[in-house]
Structure formats: C-alpha cells, structure tokens
Phi, psi and omega in degrees: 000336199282299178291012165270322185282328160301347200233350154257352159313317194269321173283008152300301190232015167032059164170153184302134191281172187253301169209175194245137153232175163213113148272172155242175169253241191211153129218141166305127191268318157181153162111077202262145178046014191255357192271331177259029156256018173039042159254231157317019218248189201211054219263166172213139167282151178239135198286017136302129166192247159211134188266147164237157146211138206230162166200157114022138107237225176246346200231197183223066140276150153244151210211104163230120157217132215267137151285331192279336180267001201324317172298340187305313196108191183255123190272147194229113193190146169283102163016297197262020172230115183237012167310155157297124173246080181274025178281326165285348165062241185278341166320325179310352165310275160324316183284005196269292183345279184301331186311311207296307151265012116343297187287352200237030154062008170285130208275097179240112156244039175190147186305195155194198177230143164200162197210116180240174187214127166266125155269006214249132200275137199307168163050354167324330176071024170273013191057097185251355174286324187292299196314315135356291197280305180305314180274002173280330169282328176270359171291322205288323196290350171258293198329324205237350196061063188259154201271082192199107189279194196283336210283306187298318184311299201319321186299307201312297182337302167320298188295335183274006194257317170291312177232359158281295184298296246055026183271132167278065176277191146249234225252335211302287203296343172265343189273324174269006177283313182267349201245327192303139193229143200299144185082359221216136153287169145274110159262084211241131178288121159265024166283337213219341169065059179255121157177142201249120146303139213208094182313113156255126175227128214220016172057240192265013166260130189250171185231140200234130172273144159220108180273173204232001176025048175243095196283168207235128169252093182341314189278348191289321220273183192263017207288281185323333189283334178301306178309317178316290172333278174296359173270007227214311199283317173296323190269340176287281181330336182265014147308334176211015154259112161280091146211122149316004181177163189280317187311345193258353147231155181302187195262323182280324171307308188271355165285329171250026159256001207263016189277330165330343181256071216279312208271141175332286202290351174244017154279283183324277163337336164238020167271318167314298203302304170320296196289324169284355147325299210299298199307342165309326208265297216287318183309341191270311179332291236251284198302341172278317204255039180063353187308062192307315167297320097042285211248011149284284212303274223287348177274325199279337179293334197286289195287273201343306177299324173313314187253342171231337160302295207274332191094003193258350196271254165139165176309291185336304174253354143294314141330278207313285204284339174246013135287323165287358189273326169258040202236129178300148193061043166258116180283311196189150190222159124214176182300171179226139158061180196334310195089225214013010156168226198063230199239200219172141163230140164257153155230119201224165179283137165297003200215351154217058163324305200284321162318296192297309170321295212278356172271341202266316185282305195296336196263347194253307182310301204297335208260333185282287196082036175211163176275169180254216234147118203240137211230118161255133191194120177306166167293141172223157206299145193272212163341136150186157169317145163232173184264120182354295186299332165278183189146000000 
C-alpha cells in the first residue's frame, strides 16, 4: 500500500513524504457502554486500519487528503484557523488534533501535507475515528520531533472526540488504538487506566467480525441521550451511595438501590452498565482459564442487556448476532462498539466459518435485504512507525 501511497502523495503535493505511519482499528470483545461509566472493557487491536504519510511544508498551509474520500478532494485550511468546520468533514478529526496540541504549546510552526488511506469499512463502528485522531497525533510527533507520549495523544484524541466532534464518548477507543499490542486484549479499567493485557487464544476457535453494512454516523446516533440517560441514573443512586460512577458498583449493591430509580427506562440503563461490568470481569476471568464457553454465554449475555436494558442494537444486529447464535460451533455472538449498526462478533470454530457466513448471509439477506460482510483479521499492534523506504 505504501508505494501507491507514495506515488500519489508526490502528484498530490509534488515532493516526497518525510514520514509514515498505521494506527488500527479495534474490536471490543465485551464490555459495551461501560467505558464513560468509569467501568471495564475489553478491547483488542485489529491489523485493519489506517496509513498516513506526511511532509513538511514551507508555509502554514495544512494539505489533507484522504484515498477513502476521493471526491472530497484535498481539504485545505490554515495553521492559525483550527476552528470546527463541517463543510471540512473527516478532516476535523485531524484538525482537532493539531488544535489540542497547539494549546499544550508543542511546537508545529509550519504547515505541512498528508495523505492517509483506510481499510477499516467506513461506519463499521471498528473506530476508524480514533484510528485517525492517533494517527494524526502520532505522524505531527515524527513530523516535529515532538516530546508527547502515547497515554497524552490517547487523551487529546479523546478530547477531540468529546469537544472538537461532539460525541461524549470515552477512553476505550483511543487507548487501544494507541496501546494495543499483537496477539494480545486489553483489560482496561477505564476510572482508573489500570490495565493488563491478555492473549488472545482461543484454541480452536476464531473470532469473526460481521458487519451489517448499514452505516452509523456516531454524533448522529443516540450515543449522547445514553450518556445522558445514565448520568441521571446515577445522581438518583447517589442519594444513598458515594460513587462517582456506575461502574463503580456492584450487581448485589445496585439490586438493593434500584428502588431510587422510579423511571423505567433509566433503570434499564444503569442496569446494563452495572451488569455489563460484572461480565467483562467474569470474561477475563473465562478467557485466562481457556473456558471458551463460558466467555460465549457471556457474549451472548452482553447483546441481550444491548438490545432490552440499553437499546442500542436494532434489527440489523439483531439478526447478525442472534443467527450466529443459533449456528452450530458458534459459542457466542454479540454487537460491537457503539451499535445502531456497524458489526457483531462471533467465536465460532474454525471449521466451521463457512458454515456460519452462508447461515448468517441467507436469514440477514432473506430479512434485511442486502448481504452483511463478514472479515476474519489477527490482533494487532497499536500506533507505529512504518519505514519510509518500504513499499
């Protein structure tokens, strides 16, 4: 990919890139909506992602252009103008970036060009947004020599995420993005960014993404009325709790609190978050000691609360997860990452993949009426350099 990208980098911008990079992107294994509930999760990187290549320039132009975007064209903006723009569209990602770090006085004093290229399918919910914002912070830090290590990008990334974009999400997605190591999950508190890596090995079982190919625009999605949703669930429970977060109690605690919670629906809501906590924990728990079955029943338990506490699922992935469910060698399936569309994951037998694609594709075609798309792809390494010189 590198020598294509080079060679259209120099008719972009007629001069050579200086340096490169790949973030990837991610899926989460369990532990949905728990992360800006200051609980669990439980994500791994995938050698699906994103490529950069950067230069220099002589001026305080910024030069971006996207291969996955080709009709935008090369998006264009001034150094000293970083406002949000959304006539600029996913550049505001980047431009979040560089906004963030500016303020924390690091030193970009000249424009410069970049050109990235993504395999991760656009709206997929594998955070191809994180994967962005890392890679943009980590192209300016080779670019600039800048001293700014991976744990501060993950935060800024966040923060562009939060008050550049406007999505309230949390840490999850940028921290394994910047953090993730091959072969290996995460188990990361996010109250506290406490977090042990975990082989995933899974015997004779692999984990199969399914996308639902319906795409999801995040700030558009119900993601915030949730957050809401649970801030609200919370400030009841702390009439006879001191906790600073859902994540922070138990499933027997919040059973002999929940009468504080008059309204249904936000009952539910912090009934998911509390119980998916618990399962993230049991899951790590299930995944150390090989227990693959175990860590199905908790996936499939996971999208059940997804789909009747939080509400986040939706036909699409409700098919997707509860076909793979009934699919022989399949242990467990559920939604991924935000929801109202995007993938599903299964852990399914190796042997029997095929078996799952042609069940899964006839009952989502027969009930949907488009195919989903289904990706098998190792764990992979978070934020890194690539060498100029390949290609």
């Amino acid at each position: 990919m590198l020598t294509s990208m080079k060679s259209k980098f120099d008719t972009l911008f007629n001069t050579q890139p200086e340096v490169a990079a790949f973030t990837p992107g991610r899926i989460n294994l369990i532990g949905e909506h728990t992360d800006y509930n200051g609980g669990y999760v439980f994500p791994a990187a995938i050698e699906l992602g994103t490529y950069g290549l950067a230069s220099k320039r002589n001026d305080r132009k910024i030069c971006l252009y996207s291969n996955n975007f080709e009709s935008t064209g090369t998006i264009e903006f001034s150094l000293d103008e970083l406002q949000f723009d959304a006539a600029h569209s996913w550049a505001n990602y980047p431009k979040g970036m560089v906004k963030y770090l500016k303020e924390l006085d690091y030193k970009i004093d000249t424009g410069f060009n970049i050109l990235i290229e993504g395999n991760i399918p656009n709206g997929a919910s594998l955070s191809s947004s994180a994967s962005i914002e890392i890679l943009m912070g980590w192209l300016l830090k080779s670019l600039f020599n800048l001293e700014v290590d991976r744990l501060e990008l993950i935060h800024l990334g966040r923060k562009v995420e939060n008050h550049f974009i406007g999505v309230n999400s949390g840490i999850m997605d940028q921290f394994i993005v910047g953090m993730g190591r091959k072969d290996q999950a995460i188990l990361l508190d996010t109250a506290t960014l406490d977090y042990h890596y975990v082989p995933t090995e899974f015997g004779d079982y692999v984990i199969s993404i399914m996308n639902t190919n319906k795409r999801r625009e995040l700030a558009e999605s119900k993601y915030n009325e949730r957050l809401e949703e649970c801030q609200k669930a919370l400030a009841l429970l702390q009439h006879e709790l001191e906790v600073d977060a859902l994540g922070h109690i138990d499933a027997a605690t919040f059973e002999k609190y929940a009468y504080l919670i008059k309204d249904n629906v936000l009952l539910r809501r912090a009934r998911h978050a509390i119980t998916e906590n618990a399962r993230v924990k049991k899951a790590y728990d299930a995944l150390n000691r090989k227990d693959f079955i175990e860590f199905g029943k908790l996936l499939n338990a996971s999208h059940a609360s997804l789909k009747e506490d939080y509400e986040v699922t939706g036909i699409e992935l409700d098919t997707l997860a509860e076909t793979a469910q009934q699919v022989e060698g399949v242990l467990g399936a559920r939604m991924t990452g935000a929801g109202f569309a995007g993938c599903a994951i299964a852990l399914v037998h190796k042997d029997r993949i095929k078996n799952l694609e042609q069940e899964v594709t006839e009952n989502y075609t027969k009930k949907i009426g488009y195919e989903p798309s289904f990706y098998h792809v190792n764990i992979g390494d978070g934020v890194k350099s690539l060498d100029i010189k390949e290609g």
